[in-house]
MILUM-226700 format. One line per field, with one value per residue (C-alpha): x, y, z; residue in three letters. Coordinates in Angstrom, 1 decimal. Layout:
N
c1 <- [X, ...]
c2 <- [Y, ...]
c3 <- [Z, ...]
type <- [ALA, ...]
This chain:
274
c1 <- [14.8, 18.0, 17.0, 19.7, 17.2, 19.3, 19.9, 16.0, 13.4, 10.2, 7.1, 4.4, 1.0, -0.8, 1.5, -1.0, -0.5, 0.6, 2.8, 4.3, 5.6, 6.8, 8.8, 10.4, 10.9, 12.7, 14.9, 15.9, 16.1, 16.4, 19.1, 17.7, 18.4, 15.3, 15.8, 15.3, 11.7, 8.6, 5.6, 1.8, -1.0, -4.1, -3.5, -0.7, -0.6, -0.8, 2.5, 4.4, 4.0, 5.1, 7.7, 9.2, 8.4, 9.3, 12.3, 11.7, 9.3, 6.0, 3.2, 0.2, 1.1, 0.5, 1.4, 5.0, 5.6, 5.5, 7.3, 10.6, 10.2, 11.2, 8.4, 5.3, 3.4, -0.6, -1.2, -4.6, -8.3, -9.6, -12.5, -10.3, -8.0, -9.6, -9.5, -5.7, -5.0, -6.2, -4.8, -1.3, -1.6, 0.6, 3.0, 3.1, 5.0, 6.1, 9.1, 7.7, 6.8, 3.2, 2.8, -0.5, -1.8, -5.8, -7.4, -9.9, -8.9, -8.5, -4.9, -7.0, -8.1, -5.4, -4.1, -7.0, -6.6, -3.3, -3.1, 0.4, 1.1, 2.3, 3.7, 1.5, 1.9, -1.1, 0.3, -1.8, 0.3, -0.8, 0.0, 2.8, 4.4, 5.4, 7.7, 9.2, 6.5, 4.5, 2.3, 2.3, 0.6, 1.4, 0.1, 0.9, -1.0, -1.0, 1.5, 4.6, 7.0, 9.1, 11.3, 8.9, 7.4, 11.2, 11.5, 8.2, 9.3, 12.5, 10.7, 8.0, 10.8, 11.8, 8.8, 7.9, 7.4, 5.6, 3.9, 2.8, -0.6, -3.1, -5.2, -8.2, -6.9, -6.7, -10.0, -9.1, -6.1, -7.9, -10.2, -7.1, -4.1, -4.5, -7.9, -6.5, -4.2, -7.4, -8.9, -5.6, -6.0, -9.3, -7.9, -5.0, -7.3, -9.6, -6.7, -5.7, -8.6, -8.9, -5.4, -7.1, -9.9, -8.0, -5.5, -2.8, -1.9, -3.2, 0.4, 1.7, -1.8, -0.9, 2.7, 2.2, -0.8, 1.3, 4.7, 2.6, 0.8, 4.2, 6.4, 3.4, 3.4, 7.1, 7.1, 4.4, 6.7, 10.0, 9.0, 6.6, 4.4, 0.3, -1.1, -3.5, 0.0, 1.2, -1.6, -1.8, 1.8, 0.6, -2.3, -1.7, -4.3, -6.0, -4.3, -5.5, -5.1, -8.4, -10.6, -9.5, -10.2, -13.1, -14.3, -13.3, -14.5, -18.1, -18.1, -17.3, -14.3, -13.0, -15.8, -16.5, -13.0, -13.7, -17.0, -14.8, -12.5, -15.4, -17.2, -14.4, -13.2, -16.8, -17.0, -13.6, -15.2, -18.1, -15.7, -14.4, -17.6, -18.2]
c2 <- [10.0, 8.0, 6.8, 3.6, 1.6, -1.4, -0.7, -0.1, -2.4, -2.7, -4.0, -5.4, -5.6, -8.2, -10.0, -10.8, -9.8, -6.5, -6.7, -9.8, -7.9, -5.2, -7.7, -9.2, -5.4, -4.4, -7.3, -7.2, -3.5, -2.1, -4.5, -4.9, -7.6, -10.2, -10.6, -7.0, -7.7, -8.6, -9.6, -10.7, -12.7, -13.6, -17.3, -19.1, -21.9, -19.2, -17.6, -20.7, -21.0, -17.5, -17.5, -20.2, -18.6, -14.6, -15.9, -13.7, -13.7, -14.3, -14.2, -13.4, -10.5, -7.3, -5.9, -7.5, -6.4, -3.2, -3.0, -1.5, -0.9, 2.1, 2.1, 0.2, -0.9, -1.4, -3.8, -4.8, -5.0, -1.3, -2.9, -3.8, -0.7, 0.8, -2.0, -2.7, 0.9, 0.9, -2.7, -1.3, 2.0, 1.8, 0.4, 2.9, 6.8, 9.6, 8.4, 5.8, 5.9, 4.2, 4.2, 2.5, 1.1, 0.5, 1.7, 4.5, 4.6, 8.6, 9.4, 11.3, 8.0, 6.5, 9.3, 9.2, 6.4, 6.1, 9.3, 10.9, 12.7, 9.8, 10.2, 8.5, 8.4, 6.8, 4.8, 3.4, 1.4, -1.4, -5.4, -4.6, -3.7, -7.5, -7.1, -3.5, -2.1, -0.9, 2.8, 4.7, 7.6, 8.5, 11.4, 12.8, 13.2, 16.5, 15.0, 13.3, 15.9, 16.7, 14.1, 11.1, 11.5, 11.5, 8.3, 6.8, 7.7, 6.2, 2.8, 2.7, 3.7, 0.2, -1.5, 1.0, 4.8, 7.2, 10.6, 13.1, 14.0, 15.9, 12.9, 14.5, 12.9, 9.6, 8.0, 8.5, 7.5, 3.9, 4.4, 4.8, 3.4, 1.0, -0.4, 0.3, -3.2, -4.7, -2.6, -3.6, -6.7, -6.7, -4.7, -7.0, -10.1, -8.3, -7.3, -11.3, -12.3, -10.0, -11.4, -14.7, -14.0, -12.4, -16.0, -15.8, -18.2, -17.1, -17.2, -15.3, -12.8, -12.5, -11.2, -8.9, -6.9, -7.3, -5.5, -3.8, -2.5, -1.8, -0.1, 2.6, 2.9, 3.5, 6.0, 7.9, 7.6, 7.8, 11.0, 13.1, 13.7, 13.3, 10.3, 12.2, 13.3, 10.1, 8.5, 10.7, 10.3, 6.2, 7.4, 8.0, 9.2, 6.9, 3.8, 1.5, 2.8, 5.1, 2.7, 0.7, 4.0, 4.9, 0.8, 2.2, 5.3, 3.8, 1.4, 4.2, 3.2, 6.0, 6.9, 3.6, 3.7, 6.9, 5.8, 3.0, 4.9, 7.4, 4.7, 2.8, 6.0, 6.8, 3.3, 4.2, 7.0, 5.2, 2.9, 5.6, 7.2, 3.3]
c3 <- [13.1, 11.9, 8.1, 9.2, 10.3, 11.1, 15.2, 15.5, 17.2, 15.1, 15.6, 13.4, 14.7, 12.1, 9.8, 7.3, 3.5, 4.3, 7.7, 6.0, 2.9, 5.5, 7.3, 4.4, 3.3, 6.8, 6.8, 3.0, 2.2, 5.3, 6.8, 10.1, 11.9, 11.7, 16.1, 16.2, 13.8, 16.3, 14.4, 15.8, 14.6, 15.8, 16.4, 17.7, 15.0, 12.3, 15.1, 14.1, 10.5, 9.5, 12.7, 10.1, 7.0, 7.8, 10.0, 12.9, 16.2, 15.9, 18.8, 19.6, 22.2, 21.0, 24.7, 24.4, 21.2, 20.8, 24.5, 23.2, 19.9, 18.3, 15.2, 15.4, 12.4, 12.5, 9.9, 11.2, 10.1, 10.5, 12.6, 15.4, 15.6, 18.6, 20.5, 19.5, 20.5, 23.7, 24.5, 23.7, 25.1, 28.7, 26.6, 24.1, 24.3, 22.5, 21.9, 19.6, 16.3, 15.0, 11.3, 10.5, 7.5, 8.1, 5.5, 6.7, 10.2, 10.9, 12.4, 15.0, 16.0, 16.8, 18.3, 20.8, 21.8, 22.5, 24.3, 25.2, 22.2, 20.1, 16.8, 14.4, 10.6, 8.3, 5.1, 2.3, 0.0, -2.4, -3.0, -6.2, -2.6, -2.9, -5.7, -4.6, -7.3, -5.0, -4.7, -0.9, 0.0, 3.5, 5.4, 9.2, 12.6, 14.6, 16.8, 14.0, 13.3, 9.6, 11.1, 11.3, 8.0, 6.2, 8.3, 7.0, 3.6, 4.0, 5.3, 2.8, -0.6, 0.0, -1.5, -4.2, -5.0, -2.1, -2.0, 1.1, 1.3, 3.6, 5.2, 3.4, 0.5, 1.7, 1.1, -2.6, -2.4, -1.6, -4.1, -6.7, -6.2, -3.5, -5.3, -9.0, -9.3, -9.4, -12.1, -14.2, -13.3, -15.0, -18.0, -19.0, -18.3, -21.0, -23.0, -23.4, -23.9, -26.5, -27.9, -27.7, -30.0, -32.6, -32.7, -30.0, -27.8, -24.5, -22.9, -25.5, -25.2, -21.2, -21.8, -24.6, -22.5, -19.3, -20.7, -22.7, -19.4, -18.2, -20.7, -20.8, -17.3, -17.0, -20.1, -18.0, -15.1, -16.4, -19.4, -17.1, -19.9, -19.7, -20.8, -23.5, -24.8, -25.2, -26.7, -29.4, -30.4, -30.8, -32.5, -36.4, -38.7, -40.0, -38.7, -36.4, -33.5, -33.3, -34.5, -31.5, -29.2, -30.5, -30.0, -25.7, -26.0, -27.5, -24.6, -22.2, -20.5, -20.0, -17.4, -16.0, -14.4, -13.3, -11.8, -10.1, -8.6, -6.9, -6.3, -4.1, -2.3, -1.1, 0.4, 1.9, 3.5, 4.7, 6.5, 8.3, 9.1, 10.6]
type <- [UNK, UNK, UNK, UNK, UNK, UNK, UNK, UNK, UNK, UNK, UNK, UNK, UNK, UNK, UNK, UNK, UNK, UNK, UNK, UNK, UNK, UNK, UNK, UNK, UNK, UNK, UNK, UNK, UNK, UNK, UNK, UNK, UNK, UNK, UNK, UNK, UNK, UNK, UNK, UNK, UNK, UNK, UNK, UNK, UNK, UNK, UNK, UNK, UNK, UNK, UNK, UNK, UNK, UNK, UNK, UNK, UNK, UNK, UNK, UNK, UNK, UNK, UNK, UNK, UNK, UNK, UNK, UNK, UNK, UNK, UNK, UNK, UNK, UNK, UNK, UNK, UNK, UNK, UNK, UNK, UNK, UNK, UNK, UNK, UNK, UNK, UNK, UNK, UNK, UNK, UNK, UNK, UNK, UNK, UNK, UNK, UNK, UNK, UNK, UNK, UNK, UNK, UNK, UNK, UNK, UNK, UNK, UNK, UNK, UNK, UNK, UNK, UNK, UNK, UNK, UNK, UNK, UNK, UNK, UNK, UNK, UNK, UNK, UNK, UNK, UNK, UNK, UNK, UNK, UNK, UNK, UNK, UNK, UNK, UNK, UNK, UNK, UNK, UNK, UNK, UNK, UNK, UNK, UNK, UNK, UNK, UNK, UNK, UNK, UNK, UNK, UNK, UNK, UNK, UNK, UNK, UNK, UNK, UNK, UNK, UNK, UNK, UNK, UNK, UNK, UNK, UNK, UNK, UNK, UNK, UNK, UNK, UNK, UNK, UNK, UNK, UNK, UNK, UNK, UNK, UNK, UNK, UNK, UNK, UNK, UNK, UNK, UNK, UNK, UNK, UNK, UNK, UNK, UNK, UNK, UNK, UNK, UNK, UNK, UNK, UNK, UNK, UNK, UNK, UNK, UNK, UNK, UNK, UNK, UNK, UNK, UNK, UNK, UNK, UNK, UNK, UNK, UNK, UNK, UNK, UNK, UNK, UNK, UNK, UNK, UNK, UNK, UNK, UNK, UNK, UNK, UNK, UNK, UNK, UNK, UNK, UNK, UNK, UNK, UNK, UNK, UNK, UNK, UNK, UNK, UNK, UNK, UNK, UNK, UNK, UNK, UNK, UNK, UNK, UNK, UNK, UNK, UNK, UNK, UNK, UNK, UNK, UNK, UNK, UNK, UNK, UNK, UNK, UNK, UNK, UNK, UNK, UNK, UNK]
């Protein structure tokens, strides 16, 4: 498939958090025209408000939608793929690309329900997708070819970094990176906190764990090198530095995150299994 995306039709199947970033990701990044952008909701006065806010087609038609369109995006509740699938399925060929982003919902699934051999490519990206920040995995069905994955890549680069996996590696994928913003979340919260009780302001608390947060991240990303690596190079003997890490390693953090991250890519699974 064409990585110039601008002459396709797309269509996204629940523009809630998700399909609403995706939209504003097509339009701005992608250049497609926002009359060649079909999106669907659930309700007709929730059609209207983000017809106005998104700037493109809104309703509550599934059927219509995706009549036409070159890649369709499932941005639905997993509970309520089957029944999407088989409402859209006369309307819905080979010729299509589907590129679905329900957490645990099995590409098989999809491609059972659709029947005709239709391309389907499974995504699980995160909410830094907002600010083009954002972490996808994406992985292919037995029917997408080399072609449709470059062109899921393509579409997903827009809003962040991506990666190719085997879909048995999905449910942790969930359990990681599309869970893990919350887990920082709760770290930097701790982190200001922290900076509150030791005498700064708490704005002033916020932004230093927040870029803090970041510049390590982007050193990680940016040098290559592992993390342990890193942290030793901060860590000088006898400085202050390891009496804070041995404070983490005392309160084992180290393996609560761990346990946090097993712990959310079982339930993945068990969403799966339904």
């Amino acid at each position: 498939m064409n990585r110039d995306f601008s002459k396709s039709r797309i269509a996204v199947l629940g523009a809630g958090k998700m399909g609403g970033i995706l939209v504003k990701a097509l339009i701005d990044k992608h250049r497609i025209p926002a009359d060649r952008v079909q999106a669907t909701v659930a309700h007709e006065t929730r059609a209207h408000e983000l017809s106005h806010k998104l700037g493109v087609k809104v309703t509550t038609d599934n059927v219509s939608a995706v009549d036409g369109a070159d890649i369709v995006f499932v941005c639905v509740k997993p509970q309520v793929v089957q029944e999407l699938m088989e409402t859209i399925s006369d309307k819905v060929s080979a010729d299509q690309l589907v590129i679905s982003v329900a957490a645990s919902v099995h590409t098989s699934q999809i491609e059972n329900a659709l029947g005709g051999g239709v391309p389907v490519v499974r995504a699980m990206p995160n909410t830094p997708c907002v600010l083009g920040q954002g972490m996808t995995a994406l992985c292919k069905g037995q029917y997408a070819k080399p072609e449709h994955i470059e062109a899921a890549v393509a579409l997903f680069n827009a809003v962040g970094r991506t990666v190719v996996l085997d879909e048995k590696h999905m449910d942790a994928v969930t359990g990681l990176s599309a869970s893990g913003p919350a887990y920082i979340y709760i770290i930097l919260e701790s982190l200001a906190e922290a900076g509150v009780k030791v005498g700064l302001p708490r704005d002033v608390a916020t932004l230093l764990a927040a870029q803090t947060t970041l510049g390590a991240a982007t050193v990680v990303l940016e040098t290559g090198d592992h993390p342990a690596l890193l942290k030793d190079a901060v860590t000088t003997p006898a400085g202050c530095t390891i009496d804070g890490i041995m404070e983490l390693e005392e309160g084992k953090l180290r393996v609560t995150l761990i346990k946090a991250v097993v712990k959310a890519a079982q339930r993945a699974k068990e969403l799966a299994q339904g």
